[in-house]
Every structure is written in C-alpha cells, then in structure tokens.
C-alpha positions in Angstrom: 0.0 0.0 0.0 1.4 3.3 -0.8 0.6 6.9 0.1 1.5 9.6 -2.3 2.8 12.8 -0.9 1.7 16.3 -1.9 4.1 17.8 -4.4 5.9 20.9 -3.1 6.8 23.8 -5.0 10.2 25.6 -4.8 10.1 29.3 -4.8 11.5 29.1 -8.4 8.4 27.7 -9.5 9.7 24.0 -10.5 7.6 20.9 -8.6 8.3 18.1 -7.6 7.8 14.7 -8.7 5.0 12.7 -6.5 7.4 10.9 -4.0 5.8 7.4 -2.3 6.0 6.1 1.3 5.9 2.6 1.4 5.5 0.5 4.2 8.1 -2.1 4.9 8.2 -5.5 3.1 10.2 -7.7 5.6 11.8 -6.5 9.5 14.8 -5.7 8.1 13.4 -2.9 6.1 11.0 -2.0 9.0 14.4 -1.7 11.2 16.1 0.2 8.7 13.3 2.9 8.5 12.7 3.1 11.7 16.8 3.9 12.6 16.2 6.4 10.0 13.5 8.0 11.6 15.1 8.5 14.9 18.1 9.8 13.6 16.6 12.7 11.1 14.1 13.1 14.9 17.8 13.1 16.5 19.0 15.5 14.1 16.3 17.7 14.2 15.9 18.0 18.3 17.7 21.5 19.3 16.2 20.4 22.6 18.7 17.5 23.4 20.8 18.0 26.3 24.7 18.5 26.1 26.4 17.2 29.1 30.2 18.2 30.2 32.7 15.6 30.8 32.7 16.3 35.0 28.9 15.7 35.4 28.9 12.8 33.6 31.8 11.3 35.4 30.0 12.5 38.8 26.8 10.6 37.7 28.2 7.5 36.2 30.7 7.4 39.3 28.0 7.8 41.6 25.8 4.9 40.3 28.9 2.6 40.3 29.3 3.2 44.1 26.0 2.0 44.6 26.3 -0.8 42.6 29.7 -1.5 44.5 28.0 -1.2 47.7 25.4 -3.8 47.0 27.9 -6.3 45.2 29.7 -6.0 48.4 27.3 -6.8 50.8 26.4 -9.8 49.0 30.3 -11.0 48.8 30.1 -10.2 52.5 27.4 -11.9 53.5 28.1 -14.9 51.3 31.8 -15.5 53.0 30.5 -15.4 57.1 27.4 -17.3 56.3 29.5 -20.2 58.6 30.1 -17.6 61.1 27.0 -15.9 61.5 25.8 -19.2 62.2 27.6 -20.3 64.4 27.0 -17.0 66.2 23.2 -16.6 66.3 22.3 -20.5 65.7 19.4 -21.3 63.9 20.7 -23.4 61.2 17.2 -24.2 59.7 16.9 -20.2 58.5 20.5 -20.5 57.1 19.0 -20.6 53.0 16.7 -17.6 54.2 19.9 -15.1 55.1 20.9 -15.3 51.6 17.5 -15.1 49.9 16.1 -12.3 52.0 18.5 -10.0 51.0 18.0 -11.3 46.9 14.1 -10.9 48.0 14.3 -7.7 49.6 16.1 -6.0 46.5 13.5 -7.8 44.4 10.4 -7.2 46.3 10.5 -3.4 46.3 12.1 -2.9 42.7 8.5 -1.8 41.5 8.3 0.8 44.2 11.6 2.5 43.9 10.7 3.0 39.9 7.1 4.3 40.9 8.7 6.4 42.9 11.5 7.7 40.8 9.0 8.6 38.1 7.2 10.7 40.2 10.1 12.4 42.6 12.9 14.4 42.1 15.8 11.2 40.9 18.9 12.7 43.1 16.9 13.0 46.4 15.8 9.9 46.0 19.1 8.1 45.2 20.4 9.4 48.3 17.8 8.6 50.2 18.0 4.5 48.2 21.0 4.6 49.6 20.9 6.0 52.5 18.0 3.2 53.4 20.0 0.5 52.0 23.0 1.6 54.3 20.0 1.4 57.3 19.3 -2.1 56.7 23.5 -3.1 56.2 23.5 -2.1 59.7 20.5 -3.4 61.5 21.7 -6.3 59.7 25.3 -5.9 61.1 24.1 -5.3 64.6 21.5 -8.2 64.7 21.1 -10.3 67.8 19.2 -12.8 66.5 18.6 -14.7 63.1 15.5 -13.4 62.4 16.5 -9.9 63.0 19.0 -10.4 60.2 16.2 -11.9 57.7 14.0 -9.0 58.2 16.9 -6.3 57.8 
C-alpha cells in the first residue's frame, strides 16, 4: 500500500515529482526505517541535552558506588554465612539469610521505579542509599537470626 505525498513547489516555480512512502516489506526494512526516523528526529531535536565531561563522570561514578555497595554486601554476606551461624544459631533459617537480601532488593524494585518517576531522581538516590545503608546495619548489629532476615 502506498501513500503519495503532496508535491511541493520551490520558490522558483519548479515541482516536484510525487514521491511514495511505502511500508516495509520484511523487519529488516521495517528496522532500517525506523533507525532512520530517529536519527533525522535526533538530528532535528535542538532540545537535546549537552552534558560536560565532569557531570557525567560524577553521575556515572556515583551509580557505580551504589552498585559497588550492594555487590559488596552480597560477597560479604556470602563468605561469614558459617560464622554468622555459628554465632546466632538457627541453622534451619540458614537458605533464608541469603534469599532475603536477593528478595528484599526484588520485592520493592516496583516501588523504587514508581517512585522515581514521580520524585525528584537525586533526592531519591540518596535517600536509596541511605535506606540501604540502614538495613546493612540493622543487619550488622542483629542479635538474632530473624532480626538479620528482616533487615
């Protein structure tokens, strides 16, 4: 199926030939257009944002400390599973210290990206982290098992 455009007229007084859009015969083609498309939309946005090299460093730092943090309380808590344990007993809850923490990062993923659509996102990061660094210590001063699962 094709749709013919309108001719245009140059100022000079020459037209144009009719020019056809046709739709796509296979997903290659529909790919191809579509790549097109963003890149003449890409082109044409003056309202795209230019970002210095510092900022961007800040930002992508900053996101890779989080990241850091929680890789690092999951290395942590994998190596003195034995320990903790032997500490605060309970060796029937053992699968559940390192599934609640898996579960707990899981659980609330749908609120923290409700959340970050409607709130300011740099408030909110700190304060992500700030409650994750909460729970790393309840969980670090826990004096029994289940105080552990539920930080």
């Amino acid at each position: 199926m094709s749709v013919p455009e309108k001719p245009s007229s140059s100022p000079t007084g020459s037209s144009k030939e009719l020019a056809f859009i046709t739709e796509p015969q296979d997903m290659n083609e529909a790919t191809n257009m579509e790549r097109a498309s963003n890149a003449i939309l890409l082109r044409d946005n003056s309202s795209a944002r230019e970002m210095k090299p510092l900022p961007w460093f800040s930002i992508v730092f900053s996101l890779l400390v989080a990241l850091f943090l929680f890789a690092l309380d999951n290395t942590i808590v994998a190596d003195i599973q034995a320990k903790i344990i032997y500490a605060l007993g309970d060796i029937e809850k053992l699968s559940w210290v390192s599934v609640a923490f898996a579960l707990g990062a899981v659980g609330t993923n749908l609120l923290w990206g409700k959340l970050y659509s409607f709130f300011d996102r740099k408030p909110l990061f700190i304060a992500s982290v700030a409650n994750f660094e909460v729970g790393s210590a309840l969980c670090g001063a826990a004096p029994t098992l289940d105080v552990l699962i539920s930080g």
